[in-house]
C-alpha positions in Angstrom: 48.1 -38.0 -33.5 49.4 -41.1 -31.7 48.0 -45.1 -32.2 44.8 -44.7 -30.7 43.7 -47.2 -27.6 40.4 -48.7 -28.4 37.8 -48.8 -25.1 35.7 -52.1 -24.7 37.7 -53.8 -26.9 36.5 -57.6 -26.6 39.0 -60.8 -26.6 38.1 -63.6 -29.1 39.9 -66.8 -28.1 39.3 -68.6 -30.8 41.4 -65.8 -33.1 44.2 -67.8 -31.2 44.2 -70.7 -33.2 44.8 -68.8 -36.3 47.5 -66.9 -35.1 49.9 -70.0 -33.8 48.9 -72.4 -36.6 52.2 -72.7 -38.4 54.3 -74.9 -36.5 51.4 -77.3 -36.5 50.4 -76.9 -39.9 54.2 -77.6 -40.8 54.1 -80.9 -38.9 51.3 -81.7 -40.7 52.5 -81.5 -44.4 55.5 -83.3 -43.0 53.5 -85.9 -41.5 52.0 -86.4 -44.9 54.9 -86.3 -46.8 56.0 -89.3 -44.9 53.1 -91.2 -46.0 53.7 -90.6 -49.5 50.9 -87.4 -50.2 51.8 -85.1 -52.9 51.7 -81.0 -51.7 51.0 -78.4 -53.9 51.8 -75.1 -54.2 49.6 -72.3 -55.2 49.9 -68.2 -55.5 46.7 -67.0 -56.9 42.7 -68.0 -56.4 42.3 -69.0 -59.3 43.4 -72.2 -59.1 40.8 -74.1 -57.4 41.6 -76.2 -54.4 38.6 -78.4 -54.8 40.6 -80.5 -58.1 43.8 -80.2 -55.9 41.8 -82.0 -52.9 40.0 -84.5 -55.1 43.1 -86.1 -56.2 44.3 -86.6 -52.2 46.8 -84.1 -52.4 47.5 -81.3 -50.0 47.4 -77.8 -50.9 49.4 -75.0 -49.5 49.7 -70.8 -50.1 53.2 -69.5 -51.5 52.4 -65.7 -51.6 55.8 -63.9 -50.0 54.2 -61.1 -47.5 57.4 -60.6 -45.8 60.3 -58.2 -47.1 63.0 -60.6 -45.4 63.3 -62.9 -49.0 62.8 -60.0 -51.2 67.1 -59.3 -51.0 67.7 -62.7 -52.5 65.4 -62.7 -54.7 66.6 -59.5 -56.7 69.4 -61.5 -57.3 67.4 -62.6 -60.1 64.5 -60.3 -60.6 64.7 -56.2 -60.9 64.2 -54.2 -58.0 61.2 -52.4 -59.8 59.1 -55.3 -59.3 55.7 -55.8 -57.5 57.1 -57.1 -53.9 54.7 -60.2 -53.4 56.9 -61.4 -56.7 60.2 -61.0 -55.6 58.9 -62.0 -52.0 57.3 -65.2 -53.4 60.4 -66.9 -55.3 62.6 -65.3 -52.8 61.3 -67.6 -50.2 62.3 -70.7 -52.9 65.2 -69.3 -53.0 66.1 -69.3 -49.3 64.8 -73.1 -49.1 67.1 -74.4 -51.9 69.7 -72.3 -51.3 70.1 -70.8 -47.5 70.2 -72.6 -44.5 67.8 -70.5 -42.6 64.8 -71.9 -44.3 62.6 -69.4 -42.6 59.2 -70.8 -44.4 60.4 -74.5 -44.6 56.6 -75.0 -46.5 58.1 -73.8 -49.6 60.6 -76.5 -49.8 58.0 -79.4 -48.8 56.1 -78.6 -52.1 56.3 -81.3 -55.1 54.7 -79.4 -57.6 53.8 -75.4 -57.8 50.3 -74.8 -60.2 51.1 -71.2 -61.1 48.5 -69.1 -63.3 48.8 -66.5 -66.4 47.9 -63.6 -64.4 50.0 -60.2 -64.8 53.4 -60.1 -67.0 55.7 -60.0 -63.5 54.3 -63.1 -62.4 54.4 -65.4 -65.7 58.1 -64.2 -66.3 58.9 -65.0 -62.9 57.4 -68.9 -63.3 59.9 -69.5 -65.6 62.9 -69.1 -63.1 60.4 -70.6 -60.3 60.2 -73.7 -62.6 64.5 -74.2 -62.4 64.0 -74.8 -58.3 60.6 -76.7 -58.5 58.1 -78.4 -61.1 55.3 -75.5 -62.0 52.0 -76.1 -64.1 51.3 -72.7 -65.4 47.7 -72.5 -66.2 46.4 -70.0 -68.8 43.7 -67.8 -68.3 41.2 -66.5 -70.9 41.8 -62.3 -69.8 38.8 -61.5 -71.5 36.4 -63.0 -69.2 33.1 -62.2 -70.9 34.0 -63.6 -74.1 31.5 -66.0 -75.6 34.6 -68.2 -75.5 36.5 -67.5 -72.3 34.5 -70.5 -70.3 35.3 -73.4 -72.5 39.0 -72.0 -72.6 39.1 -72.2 -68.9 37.3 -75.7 -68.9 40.0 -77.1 -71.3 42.8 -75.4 -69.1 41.1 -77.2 -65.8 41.1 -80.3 -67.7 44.5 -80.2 -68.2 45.0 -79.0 -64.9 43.2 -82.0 -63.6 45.3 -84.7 -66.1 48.6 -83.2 -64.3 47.1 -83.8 -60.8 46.4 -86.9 -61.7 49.7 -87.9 -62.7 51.4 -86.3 -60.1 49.3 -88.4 -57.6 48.5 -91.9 -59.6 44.8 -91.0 -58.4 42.0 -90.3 -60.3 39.8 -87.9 -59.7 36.5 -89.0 -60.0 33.2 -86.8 -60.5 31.8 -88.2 -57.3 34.8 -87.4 -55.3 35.1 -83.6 -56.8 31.6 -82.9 -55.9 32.2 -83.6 -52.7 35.1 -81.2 -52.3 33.0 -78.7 -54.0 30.4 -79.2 -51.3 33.4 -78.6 -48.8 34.1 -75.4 -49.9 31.0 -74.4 -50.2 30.7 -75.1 -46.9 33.3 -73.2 -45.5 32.4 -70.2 -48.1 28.8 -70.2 -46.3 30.9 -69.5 -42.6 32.6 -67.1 -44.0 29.3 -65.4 -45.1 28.2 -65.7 -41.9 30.6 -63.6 -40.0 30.8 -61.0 -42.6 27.1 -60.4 -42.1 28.2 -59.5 -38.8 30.4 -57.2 -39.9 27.2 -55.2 -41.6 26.2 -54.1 -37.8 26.4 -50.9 -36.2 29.3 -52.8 -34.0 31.0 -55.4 -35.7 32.5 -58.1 -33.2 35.8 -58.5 -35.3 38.0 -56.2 -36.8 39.5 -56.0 -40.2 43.2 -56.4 -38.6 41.7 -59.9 -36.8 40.1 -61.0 -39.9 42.7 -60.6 -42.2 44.8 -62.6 -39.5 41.9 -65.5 -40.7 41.6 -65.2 -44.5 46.0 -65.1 -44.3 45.2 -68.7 -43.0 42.5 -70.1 -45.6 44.8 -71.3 -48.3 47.3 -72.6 -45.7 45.6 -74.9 -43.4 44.1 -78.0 -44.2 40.2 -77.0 -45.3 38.8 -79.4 -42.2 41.2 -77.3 -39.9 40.1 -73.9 -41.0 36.3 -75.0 -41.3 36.2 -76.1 -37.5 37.8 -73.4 -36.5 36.0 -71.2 -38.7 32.8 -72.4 -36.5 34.7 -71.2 -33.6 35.0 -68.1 -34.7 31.6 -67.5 -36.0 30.2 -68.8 -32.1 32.1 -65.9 -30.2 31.2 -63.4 -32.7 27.3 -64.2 -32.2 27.7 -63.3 -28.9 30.1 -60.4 -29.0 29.7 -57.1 -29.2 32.3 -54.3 -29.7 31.8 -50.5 -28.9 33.8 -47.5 -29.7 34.4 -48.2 -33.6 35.7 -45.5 -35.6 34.9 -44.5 -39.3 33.9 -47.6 -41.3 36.5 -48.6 -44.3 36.5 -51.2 -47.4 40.2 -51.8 -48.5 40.5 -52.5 -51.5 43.2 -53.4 -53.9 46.1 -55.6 -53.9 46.5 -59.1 -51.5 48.1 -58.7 -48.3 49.7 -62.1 -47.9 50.5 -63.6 -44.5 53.1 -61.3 -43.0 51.6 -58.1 -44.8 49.8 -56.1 -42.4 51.1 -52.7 -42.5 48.3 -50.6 -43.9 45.3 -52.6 -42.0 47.1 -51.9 -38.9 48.1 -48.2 -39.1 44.1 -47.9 -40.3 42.5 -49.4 -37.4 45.4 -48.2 -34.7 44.8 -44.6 -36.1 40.8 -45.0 -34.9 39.3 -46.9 -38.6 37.4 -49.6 -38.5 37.8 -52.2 -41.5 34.6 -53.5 -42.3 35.0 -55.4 -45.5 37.8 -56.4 -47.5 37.7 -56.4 -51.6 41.0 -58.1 -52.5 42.5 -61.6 -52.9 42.7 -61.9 -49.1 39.4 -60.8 -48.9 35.8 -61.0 -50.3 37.1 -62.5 -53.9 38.5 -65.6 -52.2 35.4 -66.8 -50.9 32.3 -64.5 -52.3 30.6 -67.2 -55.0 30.0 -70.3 -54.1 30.1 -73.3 -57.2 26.6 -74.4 -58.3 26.7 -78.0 -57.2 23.8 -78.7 -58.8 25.8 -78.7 -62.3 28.8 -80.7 -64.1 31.5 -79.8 -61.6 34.2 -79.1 -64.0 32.2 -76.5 -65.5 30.6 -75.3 -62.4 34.2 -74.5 -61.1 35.1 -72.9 -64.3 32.3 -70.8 -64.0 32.9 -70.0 -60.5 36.3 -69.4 -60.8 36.3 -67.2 -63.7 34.0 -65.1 -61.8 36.8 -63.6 -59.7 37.6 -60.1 -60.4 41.1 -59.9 -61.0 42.5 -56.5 -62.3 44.3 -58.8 -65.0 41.5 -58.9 -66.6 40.0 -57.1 -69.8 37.6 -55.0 -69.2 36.8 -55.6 -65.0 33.5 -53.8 -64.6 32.5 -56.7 -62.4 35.4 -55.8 -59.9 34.3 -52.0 -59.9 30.4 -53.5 -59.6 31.3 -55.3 -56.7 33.0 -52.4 -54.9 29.8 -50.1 -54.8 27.6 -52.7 -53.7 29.9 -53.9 -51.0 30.6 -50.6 -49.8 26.4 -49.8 -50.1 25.9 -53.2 -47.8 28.4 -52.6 -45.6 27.8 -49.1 -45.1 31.3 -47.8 -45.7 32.4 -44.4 -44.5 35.1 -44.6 -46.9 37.7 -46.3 -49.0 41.3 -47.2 -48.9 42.5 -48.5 -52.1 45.5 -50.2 -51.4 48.2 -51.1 -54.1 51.7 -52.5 -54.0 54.5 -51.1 -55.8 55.0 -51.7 -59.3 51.7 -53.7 -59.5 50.6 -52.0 -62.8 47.3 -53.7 -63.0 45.8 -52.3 -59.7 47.5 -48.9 -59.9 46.0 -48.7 -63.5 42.6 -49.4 -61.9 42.8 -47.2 -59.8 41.3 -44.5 -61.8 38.3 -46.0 -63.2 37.5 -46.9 -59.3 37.9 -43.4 -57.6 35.9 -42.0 -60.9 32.9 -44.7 -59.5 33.1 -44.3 -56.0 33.6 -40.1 -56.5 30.1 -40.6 -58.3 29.0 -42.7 -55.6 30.2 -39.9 -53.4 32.0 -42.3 -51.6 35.9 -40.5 -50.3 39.0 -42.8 -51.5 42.4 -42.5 -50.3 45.4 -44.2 -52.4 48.0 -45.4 -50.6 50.8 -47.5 -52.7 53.3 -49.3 -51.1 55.9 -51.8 -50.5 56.9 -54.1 -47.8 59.6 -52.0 -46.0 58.9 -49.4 -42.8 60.2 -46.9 -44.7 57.0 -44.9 -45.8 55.3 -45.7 -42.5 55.1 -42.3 -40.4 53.8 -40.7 -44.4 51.2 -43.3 -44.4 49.7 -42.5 -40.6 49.5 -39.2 -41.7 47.6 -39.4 -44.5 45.5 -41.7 -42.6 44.8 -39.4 -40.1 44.1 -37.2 -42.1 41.6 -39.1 -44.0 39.9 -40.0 -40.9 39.3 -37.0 -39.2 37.6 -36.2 -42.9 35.6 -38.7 -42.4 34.2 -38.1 -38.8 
């Protein structure tokens, strides 16, 4: 079967913006370096932006998607490591150390705030820590516990003092409830096209949107908001015909240069309708309760996110069957990278709820390389033409 060519396929100019932000963003963070602003680097959602912003720092994304760092970076790490790893501090590497500097945002950062997620990552923050300053928050990985919320207040407390320190501002309870309103804000647009995404034709596809979501923790949140409105005024008016079987991914994130499976999925005749990853619905699905203390509003809003690090993660499996009942998935693709032991683990307790569910799964693991790509658009196919 070759790359299907999609009929009455529509043109959203506003996807545009998205796609050619870098340079700009770039001369952004350098324009604000100039006048003295602190950037921040970040690799997981857990960290919330909103304490980042309050302080008047700048905040961008540091997850590797590409496979071009990943030869450096096993320098220092084992090649039977999870890829975003080894892509992530490979990309440090290459800006303190090459003089390609192919993602020169990596070496604008002043400090990195890293979290305790899986064992790959927390090992690898102590080599990240040689090249630049990382906070390393800890996370309680047993989320329910009657305890778990005041450890993670405590541990954004701490979070906040660093900020603080790193900036010489202080971040005040009036100004953190206003960034709180901010991303609720832009959480509400993204609500907004995905229930577009519930018709019979969605006006986006996944490929496009993941394109979007690659650029929410990389732009500056006024930039992606406006934008965002953009985005959300084509769609209205949009319609697209033709679509093929309607899949959820689900799985690992697919940082900014990792687009392999969405494509081969949609150019084989899919249609992604809904994302449950990083780089999906978990980034932006619950909003904080501004109506409560904000420190412990974004504790509890944060420790919502369904991570597979966590102990036990019925909420992530919860959220997949409703998601797939709401957006009237066809099927799902459960996406993992290699040597990412948390997802792959998961795995099975997923297919046994979706098999119930009587919902088809396909497992596809992967790394960042070509290599498996012909295997994977056969399977694919093969999985589609199940589905229709």
């Amino acid at each position: 079967m070759n790359d299907k060519i999609v009929e009455n396929d529509i043109f959203l100019k506003s996807l545009d913006f998205f796609k050619d932000a870098f340079p700009g963003r770039i001369n952004q963070i350098l324009k604000s370096k100039e006048e003295g602003k602190k950037i921040v680097g970040t690799l997981c959602l857990y960290v919330p932006d909103e304490l980042i912003y309050a302080c008047g720092a700048d905040r961008v994304i540091l997850c590797g998607g590409r496979s071009a760092p990943i030869e450096a970076a096993e320098e220092y790490l084992p090649r039977n490591l999870c890829p975003l790893i080894k892509s992530s501090f490979g990309s440090v590497i290459d800006q303190k150390c090459s003089k390609t500097k192919s993602c020169p945002h990596f070496g604008l950062v002043d400090l990195i705030v890293a979290e305790a997620t899986c064992d790959g990552k927390k090992k690898m923050y102590e080599l990240l820590n040689q090249y630049i300053p990382t906070h390393v928050m800890d996370l309680p990985q047993k989320p329910e516990n009657q305890n778990a919320l005041e450890y993670y207040i405590k541990e954004l407390e701490s979070l906040k003092d660093v900020l603080e320190k790193l900036t010489g501002n202080k971040i005040t309870e009036a100004q953190l409830k206003n960034e709180i309103k901010s991303a609720n804000k832009t959480r509400k647009l993204l609500h907004a096209i995905y229930e577009l995404r519930k018709k019979d034709s969605p006006p986006i596809r996944g490929t496009e949107m993941l394109k979007v979501l690659q650029q929410m923790h990389f732009l500056s949140p006024d930039e992606f908001r406006k934008n965002l409105v953009l985005l959300l005024d084509e769609l209205k008016v949009k319609k697209r015909e033709n679509i093929g079987p309607r899949i959820m991914i689900s799985g690992c994130p697919m940082a900014s240069g990792n687009t392999k499976v969405p494509e081969i999925i949609e150019k084989r005749g899919g249609m992604i309708v809904v994302e449950e990853s990083c780089t999906g619905t978990r980034a932006f699905w619950d909003l904080v309760d501004e109506t409560k203390e904000p420190m412990r509003a974004l504790a509890e809003r944060y420790l919502k996110i369904p991570c597979a690090c966590m102990y036990p993660n019925n909420r992530r499996i919860d959220q997949i069957l409703k998601l797939a009942g709401d957006f009237n998935v066809g099927g799902v693709v459960y996406y993992t990278l290699q040597f990412c032991h948390g997802y792959n683990i998961e795995k099975y307790r997923v297919a046994e709820a979706l098999k119930k569910a009587g919902i088809p799964l396909l497992s596809i693991e992967t790394d960042y390389s070509a290599a498996d790509t012909e295997q994977i658009k056969t399977r694919v196919d093969a999985f589609l033409e199940m589905l229709e």
